[in-house]
N, C-alpha and C positions, 0 to 999 in steps of 0.2 A: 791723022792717026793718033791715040793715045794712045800709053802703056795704063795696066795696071799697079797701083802701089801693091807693097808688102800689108798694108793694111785691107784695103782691098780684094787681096788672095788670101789672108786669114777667112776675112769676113766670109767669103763667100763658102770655103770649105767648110766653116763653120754653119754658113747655111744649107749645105749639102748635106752634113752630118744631119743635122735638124731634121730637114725633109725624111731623111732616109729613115729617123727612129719612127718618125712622124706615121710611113707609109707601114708601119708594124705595130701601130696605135694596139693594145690591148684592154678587153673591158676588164680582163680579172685581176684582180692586185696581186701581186706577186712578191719575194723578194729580193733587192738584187743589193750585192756589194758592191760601195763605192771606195775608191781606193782617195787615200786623205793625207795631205802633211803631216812628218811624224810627230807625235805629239797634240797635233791638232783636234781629237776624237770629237773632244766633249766641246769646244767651239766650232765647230762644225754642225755639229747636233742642236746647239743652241741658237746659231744662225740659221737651220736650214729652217726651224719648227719658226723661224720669225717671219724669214720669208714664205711658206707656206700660207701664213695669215693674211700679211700682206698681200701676196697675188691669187687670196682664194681659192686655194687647190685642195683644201683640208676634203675634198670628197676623193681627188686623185693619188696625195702623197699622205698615208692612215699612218704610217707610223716608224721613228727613225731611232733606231737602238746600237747600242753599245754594246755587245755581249759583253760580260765579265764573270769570275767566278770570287768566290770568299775567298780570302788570303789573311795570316794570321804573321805579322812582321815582329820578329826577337830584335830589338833594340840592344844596341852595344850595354846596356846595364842591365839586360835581360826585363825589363818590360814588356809587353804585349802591345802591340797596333794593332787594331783591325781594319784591317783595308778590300782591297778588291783590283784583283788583276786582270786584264784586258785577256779575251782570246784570242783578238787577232789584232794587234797591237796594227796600227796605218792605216785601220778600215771600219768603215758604220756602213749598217745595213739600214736599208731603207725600203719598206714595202707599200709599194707605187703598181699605181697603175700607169704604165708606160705611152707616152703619146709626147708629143711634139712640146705642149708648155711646162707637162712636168718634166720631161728628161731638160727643158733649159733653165726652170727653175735650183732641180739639186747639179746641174752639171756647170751651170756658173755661181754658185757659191761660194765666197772666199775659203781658198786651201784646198778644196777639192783639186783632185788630180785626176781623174777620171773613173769612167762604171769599169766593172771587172767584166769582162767578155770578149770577143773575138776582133782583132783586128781584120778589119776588112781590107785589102789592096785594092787601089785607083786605076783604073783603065789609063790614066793619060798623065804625066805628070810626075815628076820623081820627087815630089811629097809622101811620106806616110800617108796611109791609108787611115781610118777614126777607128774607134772601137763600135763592136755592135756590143749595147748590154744585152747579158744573158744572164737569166734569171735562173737563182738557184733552186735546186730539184728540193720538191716535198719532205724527202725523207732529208736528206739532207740541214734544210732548218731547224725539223724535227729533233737531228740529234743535238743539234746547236743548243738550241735553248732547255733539251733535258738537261745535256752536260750541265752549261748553267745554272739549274736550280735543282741540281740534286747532289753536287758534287761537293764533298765535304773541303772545308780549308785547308787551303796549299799553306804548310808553315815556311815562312824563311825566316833567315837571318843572316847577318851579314859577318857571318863569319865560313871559314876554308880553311883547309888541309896546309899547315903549313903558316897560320897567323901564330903570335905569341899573344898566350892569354894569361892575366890575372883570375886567381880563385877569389874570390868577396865574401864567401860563406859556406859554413859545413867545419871540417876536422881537418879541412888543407885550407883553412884562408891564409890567404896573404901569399901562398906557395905561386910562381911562375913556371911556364909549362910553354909548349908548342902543339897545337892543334894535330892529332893524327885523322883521327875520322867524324866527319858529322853527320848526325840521324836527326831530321829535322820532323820524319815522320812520327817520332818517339820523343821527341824536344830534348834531347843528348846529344852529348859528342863524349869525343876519347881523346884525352890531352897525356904527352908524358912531361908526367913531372921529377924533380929529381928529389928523392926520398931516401935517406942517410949514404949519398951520395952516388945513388944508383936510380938510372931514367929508369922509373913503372909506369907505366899505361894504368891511367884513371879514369872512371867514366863519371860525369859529373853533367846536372843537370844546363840548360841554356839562362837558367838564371841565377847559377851561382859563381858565376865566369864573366868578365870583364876584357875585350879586347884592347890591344893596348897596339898605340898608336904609332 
């Protein structure tokens, strides 16, 4: 009589999953979200389009994206960065046609965590059950990728209610204050400062204020 190892009951659930996406093979490419190490997006994306090439599936797995939208970052000396912020920060969409070697090409990829979809339960066994991917709806994507390219720049900056800021420029430089309110929509905040010895509330642009440490 043998036992099975602990690798061996990986293995084999592993092949169970496989079959299982396998017997739900679809002709039409879809999209579905993979859920990713945080931080990981854009290595993930760059790994996955490697191997893609590698095991020849560029007719199965068309195309693997990051939503993001414009973002416009106030710098503690009030410069400008243009950047670009994630929508769903832990996750890349990847639209596949689903079947047995692409779901094991993106599904063992370094940092991958697994497809976003329904956990199935095991008839036998007091293992977790695998996920079945489930593809997200039309409309759905739809709004994803409007949002994305129609969506004006989110400004931040790395200041809050309650920092002490230096003025740099204007009729109060040099003056020190404590942040009341910030409009990042309008690239303003409201600092009080103290002015012949009475705190007024000033409103002063985001690059004429210096955060101070």
């Amino acid at each position: 009589m043998s036992f099975a190892t602990d690798g061996d009951y990986n293995a084999t659930l592993q092949s169970e999953d496989a079959a299982d996406t396998a017997s739900e093979a679809s002709h039409e490419a879809r999209w579905y979200a993979v859920q990713v190490a945080s931080g990981c997006e854009k290595r993930v994306k760059t790994n996955l389009e490697q191997r893609i090439q590698t095991f020849d599936l560029s007719e199965k797995i068309l195309q693997v994206e990051i939503p993001h939208t414009p973002a416009v970052k106030i710098r503690k000396d009030g410069s400008r960065q243009h950047t670009e912020e994630k929508v769903f920060p832990g996750y890349v969409l990847v639209r596949m046609m689903m079947d047995d070697d692409s779901w094991q090409v993106v599904r063992n990829t370094t940092h991958v965590i697994n497809f976003v979809g329904a956990e199935q339960k095991r008839g036998t066994g007091k293992g977790r059950g695998h996920v079945k991917p489930m593809p997200l709806g039309h409309t759905e994507v739809e709004r994803i990728f409007k949002q994305t390219s129609e969506q004006e720049p989110v400004v931040k900056i790395d200041m809050a209610t309650g920092d002490k800021i230096v003025v740099l420029s204007g009729p109060f430089k040099d003056f020190e204050g404590e942040v009341i309110e910030v409009s990042p929509e309008r690239s303003k905040l409201k600092a009080l400062l103290s002015i012949f010895g009475r705190e007024t509330p000033v409103e002063l642009e985001f690059n004429q204020v210096q955060k101070q440490s």
